[in-house]
N, C-alpha and C positions, 0 to 999 in steps of 0.2 A: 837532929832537928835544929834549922837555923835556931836564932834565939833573938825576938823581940822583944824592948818593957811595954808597958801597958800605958807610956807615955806618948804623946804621938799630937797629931792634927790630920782633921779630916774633914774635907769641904767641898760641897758641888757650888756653890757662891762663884761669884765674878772676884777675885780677889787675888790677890798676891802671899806667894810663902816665902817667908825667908830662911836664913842657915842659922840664925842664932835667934828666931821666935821660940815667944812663951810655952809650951808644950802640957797637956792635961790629959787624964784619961781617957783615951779615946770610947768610942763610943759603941756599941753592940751593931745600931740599924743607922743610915742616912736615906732620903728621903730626897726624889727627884723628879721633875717634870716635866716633859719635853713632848712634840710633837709627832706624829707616825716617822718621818722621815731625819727629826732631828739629832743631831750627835751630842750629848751633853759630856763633861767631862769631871772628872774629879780629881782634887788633887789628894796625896798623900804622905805623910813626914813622918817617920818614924823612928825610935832610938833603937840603936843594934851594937853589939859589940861585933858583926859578920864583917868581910870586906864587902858582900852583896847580898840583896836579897833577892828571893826568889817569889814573883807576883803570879797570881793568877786568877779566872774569873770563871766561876761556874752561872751559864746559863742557858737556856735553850734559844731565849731570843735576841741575844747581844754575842757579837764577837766583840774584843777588845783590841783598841790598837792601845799598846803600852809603850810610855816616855819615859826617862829615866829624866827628872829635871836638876838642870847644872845649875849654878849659882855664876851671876855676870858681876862687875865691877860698875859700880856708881860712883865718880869721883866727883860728881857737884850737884849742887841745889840747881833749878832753874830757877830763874830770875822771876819777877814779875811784871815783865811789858806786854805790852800790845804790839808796837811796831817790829820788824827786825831792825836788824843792825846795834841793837844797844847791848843792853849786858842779860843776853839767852840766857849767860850761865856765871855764878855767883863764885870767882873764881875767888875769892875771898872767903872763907867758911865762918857764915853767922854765926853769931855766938848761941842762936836756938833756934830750931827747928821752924823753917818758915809753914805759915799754918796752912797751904796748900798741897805740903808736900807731907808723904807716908812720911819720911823720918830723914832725920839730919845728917847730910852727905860728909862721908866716904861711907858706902857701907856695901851690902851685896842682897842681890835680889834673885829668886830662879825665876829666870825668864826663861832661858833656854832649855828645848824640849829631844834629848836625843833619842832619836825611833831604839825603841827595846824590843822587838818582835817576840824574842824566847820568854820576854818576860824577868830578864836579869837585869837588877836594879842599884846600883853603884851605891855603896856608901862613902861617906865621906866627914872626919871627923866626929864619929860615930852615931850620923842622921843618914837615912836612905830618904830621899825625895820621890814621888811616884806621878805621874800624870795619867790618868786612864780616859779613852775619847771613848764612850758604848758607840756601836755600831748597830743600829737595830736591825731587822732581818727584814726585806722589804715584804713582807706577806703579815709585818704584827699588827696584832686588833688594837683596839682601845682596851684602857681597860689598865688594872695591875698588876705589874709583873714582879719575881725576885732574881734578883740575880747573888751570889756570894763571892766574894774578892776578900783576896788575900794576899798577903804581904808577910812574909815569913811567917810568926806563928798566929799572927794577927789576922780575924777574921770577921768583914762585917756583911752584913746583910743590905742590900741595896735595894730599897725598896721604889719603883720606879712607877709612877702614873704616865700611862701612855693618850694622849688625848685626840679623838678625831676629824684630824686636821695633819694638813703637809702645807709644808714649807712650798710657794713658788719659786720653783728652780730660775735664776737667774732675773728677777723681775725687777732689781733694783741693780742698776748701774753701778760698778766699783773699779776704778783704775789705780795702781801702784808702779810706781816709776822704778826699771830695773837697770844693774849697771850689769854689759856685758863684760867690761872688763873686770869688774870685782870677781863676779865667775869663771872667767880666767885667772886672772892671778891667786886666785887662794884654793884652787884648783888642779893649780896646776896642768893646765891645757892652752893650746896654740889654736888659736880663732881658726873657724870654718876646720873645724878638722871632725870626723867621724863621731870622736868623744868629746869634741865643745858641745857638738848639736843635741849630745845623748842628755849631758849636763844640764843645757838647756832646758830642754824637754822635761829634765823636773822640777826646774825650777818653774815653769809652766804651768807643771800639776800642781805644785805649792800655792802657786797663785788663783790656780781652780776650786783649791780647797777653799780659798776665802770667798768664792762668787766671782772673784775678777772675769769680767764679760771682755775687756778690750786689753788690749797690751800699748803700748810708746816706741816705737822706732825714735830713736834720734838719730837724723840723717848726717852723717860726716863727711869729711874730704874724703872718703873712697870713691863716693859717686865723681868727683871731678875728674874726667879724662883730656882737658883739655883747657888752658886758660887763654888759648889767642890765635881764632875764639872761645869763649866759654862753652864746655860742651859736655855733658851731663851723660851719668850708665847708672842705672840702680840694680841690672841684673842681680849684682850680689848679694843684694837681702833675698830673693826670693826663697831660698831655702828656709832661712832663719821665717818668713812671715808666714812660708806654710804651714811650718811647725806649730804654730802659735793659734793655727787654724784648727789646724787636725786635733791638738791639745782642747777644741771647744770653745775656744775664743768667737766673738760675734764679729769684732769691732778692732782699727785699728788706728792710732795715734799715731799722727807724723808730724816732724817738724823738725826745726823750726825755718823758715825763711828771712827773719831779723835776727841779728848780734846785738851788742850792745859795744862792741868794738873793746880794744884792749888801749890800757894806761903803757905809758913807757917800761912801767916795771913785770908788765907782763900781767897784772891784773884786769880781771873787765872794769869798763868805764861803766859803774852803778850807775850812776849821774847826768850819761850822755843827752845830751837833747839831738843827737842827730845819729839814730838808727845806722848799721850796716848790713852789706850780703852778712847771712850767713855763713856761705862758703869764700866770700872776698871777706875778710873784717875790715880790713883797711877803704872798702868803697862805699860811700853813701849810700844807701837806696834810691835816694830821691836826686842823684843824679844823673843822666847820660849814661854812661856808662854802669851804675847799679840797677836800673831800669830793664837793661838789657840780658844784665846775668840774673834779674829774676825771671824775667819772661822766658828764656832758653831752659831758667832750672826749672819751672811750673809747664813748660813745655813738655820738656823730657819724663817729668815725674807723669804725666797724664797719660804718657801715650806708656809707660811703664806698666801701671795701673790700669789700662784697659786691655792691654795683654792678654792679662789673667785674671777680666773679669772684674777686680777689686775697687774700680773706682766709687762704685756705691758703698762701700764699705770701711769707710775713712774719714775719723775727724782732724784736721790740721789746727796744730798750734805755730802761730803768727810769729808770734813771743812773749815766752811766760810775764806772768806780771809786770805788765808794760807801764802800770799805773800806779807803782811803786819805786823809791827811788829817786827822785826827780826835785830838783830846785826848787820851782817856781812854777807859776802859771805856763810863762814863755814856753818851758821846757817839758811841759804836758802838753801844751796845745802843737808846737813842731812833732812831737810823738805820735801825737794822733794824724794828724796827717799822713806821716808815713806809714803809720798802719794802715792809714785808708786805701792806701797806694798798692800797698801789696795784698791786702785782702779784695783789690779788685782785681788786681793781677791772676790771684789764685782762682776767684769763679771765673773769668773768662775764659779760661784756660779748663778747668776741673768745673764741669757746673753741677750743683747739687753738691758741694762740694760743705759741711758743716765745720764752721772756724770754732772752738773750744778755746778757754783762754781763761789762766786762771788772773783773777783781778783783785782789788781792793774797793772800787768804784762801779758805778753807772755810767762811768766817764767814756765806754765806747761803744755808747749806742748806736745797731747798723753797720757794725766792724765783725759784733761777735753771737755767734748761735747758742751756744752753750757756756751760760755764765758760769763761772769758779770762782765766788769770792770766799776768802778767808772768812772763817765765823764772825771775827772780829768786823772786817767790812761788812758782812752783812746783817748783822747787827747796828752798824753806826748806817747804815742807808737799807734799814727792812722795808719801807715802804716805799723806795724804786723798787728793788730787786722782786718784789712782792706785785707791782703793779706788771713786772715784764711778766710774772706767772700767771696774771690772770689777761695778758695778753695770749696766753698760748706758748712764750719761751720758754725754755728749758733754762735754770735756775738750780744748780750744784752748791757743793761748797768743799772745804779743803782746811786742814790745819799742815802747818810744816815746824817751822821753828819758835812761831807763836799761832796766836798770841798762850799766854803764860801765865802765871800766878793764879786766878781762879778760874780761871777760862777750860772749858774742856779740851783735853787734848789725852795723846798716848804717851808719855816721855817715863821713864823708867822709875822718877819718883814721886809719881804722880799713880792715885789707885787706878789698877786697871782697870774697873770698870768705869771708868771716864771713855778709854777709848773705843766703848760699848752705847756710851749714853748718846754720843755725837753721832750716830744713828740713827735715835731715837730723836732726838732733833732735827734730822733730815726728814721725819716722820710727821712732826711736830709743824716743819715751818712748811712743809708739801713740798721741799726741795727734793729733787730728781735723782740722784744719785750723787759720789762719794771719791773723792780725788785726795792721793799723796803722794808726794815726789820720793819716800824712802823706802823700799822693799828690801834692796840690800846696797842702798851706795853705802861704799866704804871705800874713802877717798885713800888714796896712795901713804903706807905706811899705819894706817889703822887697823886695829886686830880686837874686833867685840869681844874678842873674851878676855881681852886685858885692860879696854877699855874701850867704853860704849860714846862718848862725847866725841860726835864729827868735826873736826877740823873745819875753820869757815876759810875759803879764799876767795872770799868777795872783798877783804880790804876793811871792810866794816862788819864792828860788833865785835862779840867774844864767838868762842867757839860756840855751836848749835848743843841744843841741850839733850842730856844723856838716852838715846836712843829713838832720836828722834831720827834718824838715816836710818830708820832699819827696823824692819819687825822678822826677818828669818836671820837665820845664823847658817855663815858655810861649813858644814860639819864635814866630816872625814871623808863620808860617803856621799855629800848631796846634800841639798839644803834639809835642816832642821827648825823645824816651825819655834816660834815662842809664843807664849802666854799672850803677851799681846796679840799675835795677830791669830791667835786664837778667839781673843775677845771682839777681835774684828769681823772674822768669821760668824760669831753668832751675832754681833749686830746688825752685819748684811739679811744675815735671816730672820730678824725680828722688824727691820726695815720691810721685807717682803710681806710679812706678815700684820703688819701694823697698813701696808697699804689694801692690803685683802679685807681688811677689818673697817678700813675705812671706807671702801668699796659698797660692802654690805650695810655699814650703821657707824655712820661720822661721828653721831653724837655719842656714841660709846667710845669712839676712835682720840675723840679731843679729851672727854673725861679720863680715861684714862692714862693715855700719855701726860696729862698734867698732874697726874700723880707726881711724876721722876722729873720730869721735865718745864721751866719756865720757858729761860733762855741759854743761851753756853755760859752765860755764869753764873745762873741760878738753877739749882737742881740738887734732888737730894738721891747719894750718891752713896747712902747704906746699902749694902751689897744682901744683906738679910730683907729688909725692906723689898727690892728689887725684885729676887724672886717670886713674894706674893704678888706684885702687880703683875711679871713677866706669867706667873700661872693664870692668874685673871686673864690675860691673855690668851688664851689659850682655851681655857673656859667657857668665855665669849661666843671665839670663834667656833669652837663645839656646837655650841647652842646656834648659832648660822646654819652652820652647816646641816644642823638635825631640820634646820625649818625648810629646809628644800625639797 
């Protein structure tokens, strides 16, 4: 008989375990509440003197997918800014714990989730970690059900309210920026080859786990066949964008047709006031000659995209955060210009063609379809961004590197259920759905599991804050989900369901999201707490639904 002590943690909460938490009797029953279609999960920490433990779960209306969770490395505090470029990350270690953050860096956190199928569960310094997602059976009633899970000798009773109501599949918007090359390199695999595209393909399905509805091409120098004259081939995505179709995707992200051009030392110019090609860095846009290699590249890409169909099915980014970065007046207002320039280029060429853009401002009105401000922006300008929603725009939002300190975000030592609540914000402000640039970048020479803090080479700031490039991990076999975007996962689905709710009865929709919810930096972020409103939820929408 393996052999567990009677020492342990045991949680369905939004929360984080670590490797050297308090530890107490664990408990006989827990107690869980989710929707017909939802996945909830639990985590588990146990004391063993085994090298593994062996998990399992008795029940008739749940199969279990079981994670073995790893402990990651936190080497710094985040800072507390708002803008980028200043000090992300607090490379100087406070002398106490800043009050934003779980606990005082260097320490370690399980984030990382590796698939246990058999249900064999790694110990390590004599703690076994367990992640369990229930899978319900799609034919369960309402109602409650038991199930029993076990963990060597350790055995609790799962007591689960099933509530009558599903989740709408895919009804809120959610993009996650991916690197093809981190997939290759840590991989081990040679672009376009049989086993990139296999690789691909789950990182795909990892992405369908969280709702991701659209994927990001970022287009490169492969498409250039030619500079004189400029002459453009995209055939070679076409495998990579069917995949991403077939994978369930709706929607697809291209870009960009601006640079920001490169410093002598090889960094990009933050600061530029004067735009280049994409594919030229070194030529204006707003010259002659840049003119022309955009019309030939938005030429080429159109007639690519009607090929096969796809041209309805494409949002283009111009270039990211155009509205950040910049001197002065002078150097915002030459910017916009030539953003004007090329998002006219692009509908004449692509019409019906929606520009996505993530921003800080209101500052390009007429340029862009689908706003992306940072919470911070749109927090400091809610009532533009608010007025483009009750014009009929579409109105997102987006966290990356900040903003920081009490701001919601997903960063490693920051509670997880923050990167839960910023959904609920998206629910809160009627914003449309949910953008981030890190799924798995991991710039050249970074290894998440020795250390999660991305490298910044923009020239400015410190490095980007601990796990903010990234919410999957490249495991041995294919990507491996984390906690966070685990958390991200059920917020896409409480996002759906909070707009279902508000469908049916707004004014239950606004009282209750203001339970959790003010602004991104007011919000109360007890994880105990959470659950009752998140079952109020649920409750609710029960009661809708019986009145039909």
């Amino acid at each position: 008989m393996e052999s567990t002590r009677t020492n342990g943690a045991i949680s369905a909460q939004e929360e984080f375990f670590y490797p050297d938490m308090a530890l107490a009797p664990l408990p006989a029953e827990l107690h869980l509440a989710m929707p017909r279609n939802g996945r909830p999960g639990v985590q588990l920490l146990v004391e063993t003197d085994e090298p593994r433990l062996s998990a399992s779960l008795e029940s008739a209306d749940f199969t279990p997918e079981f994670f073995c969770e790893l402990a990651v490395p936190v080497e710094y505090n985040t800072g507390d800014g708002v803008e980028q470029g200043g000090s992300m990350v607090l490379g100087s270690r406070p002398a106490q714990k800043p009050s934003y953050a779980t606990r005082l860096a260097p320490f370690a956190v399980y984030d990382c989730l590796k698939p246990a199928p058999g249900g064999h569960i790694e110990a390590e310094n004599g703690r076994a970690a367990l992640y369990l997602c229930l899978c319900p059976r799609p034919d369960i009633r309402p109602g409650e059900h038991h199930a029993l899970l076990r963990l060597g000798s350790y055995c609790c009773r799962l007591i689960i309210r099933v509530y009558g109501v599903e989740i709408p599949q895919d009804a809120f918007p959610v993009t996650n920026w991916f690197s093809l090359e981190s997939i290759c390199r840590f991989h081990h695999l040679k672009p376009d080859s049989p086993a990139f595209y296999e690789m691909v393909r789950q990182y795909a399905r990892a992405m369908r786990r969280i709702h991701q509805t659209m994927f990001y091409i970022q287009l490169d120098g492969r498409c250039v066949v030619s500079r004189e004259p400029y002459q453009f081939n995209f055939e070679y995505l076409r495998p990579l964008i069917e995949l991403f179709f077939e994978s369930g995707m709706q929607e697809m992200e291209l870009g960009s047709l601006l640079s920001r051009g490169l410093l002598p030392d090889g960094a990009p110019d933050m600061y530029t006031d004067r735009f280049k090609c994409s594919m030229a860095p070194d030529v204006p846009v707003d010259s002659p000659h840049g003119y022309e290699i955009i019309v030939r590249f938005v030429q080429a890409l159109a007639a690519f995209l009607g090929k096969y169909g796809w041209q309805d099915k494409v949002l283009f980014h111009i270039h990211d955060e155009p509205d950040i970065h910049f001197k002065d007046e002078a150097t915002l207002l030459a910017r916009k210009r030539q953003y004007y320039l090329a998002a006219s280029v692009l509908r004449k060429y692509l019409p019906g063609v929606r520009i996505i853009e993530a921003v800080a401002s209101p500052e390009f009105r007429g340029g862009v379809d689908v706003w992306v401000p940072g919470t911070a922006g749109y927090e400091a300008n809610k009532s533009a961004f608010d007025r483009f929603i009750g014009l009929g725009e579409s109105v997102w939002a987006y966290v990356c590197c900040g903003p920081e300190g009490g701001w919601l975000n997903r960063f490693l030592d920051f509670a997880s259920i923050k990167g839960r609540l910023l959904f609920w914000g998206c629910a809160a402000n009627r914003l449309g759905g949910f953008l981030h640039w890190g799924f798995n970048q991991f710039p050249a020479g970074m290894d998440p599991f020795k250390a999660t803090s991305c490298p910044n080479d923009t020239g400015i700031g410190t490095n980007f804050p601990c796990g903010d490039s990234f919410i999957v991990y490249p495991g041995a076999d294919g990507p491996w989900p984390g906690m966070r975007m685990e958390a991200a996962r059920r917020g896409a689905e409480d996002a759906a369901l909070l707009m279902l709710l508000r469908q049916r009865n707004e004014a239950a929709h606004d009282e209750l999201v203001a339970q959790v919810f003010r602004d991104n930096q007011h919000y109360n972020d007890d994880p105990a707490f959470f659950e009752t409103v998140y079952e109020e939820l649920l409750r609710l929408l029960a009661r809708e639904e019986a009145k039909k």
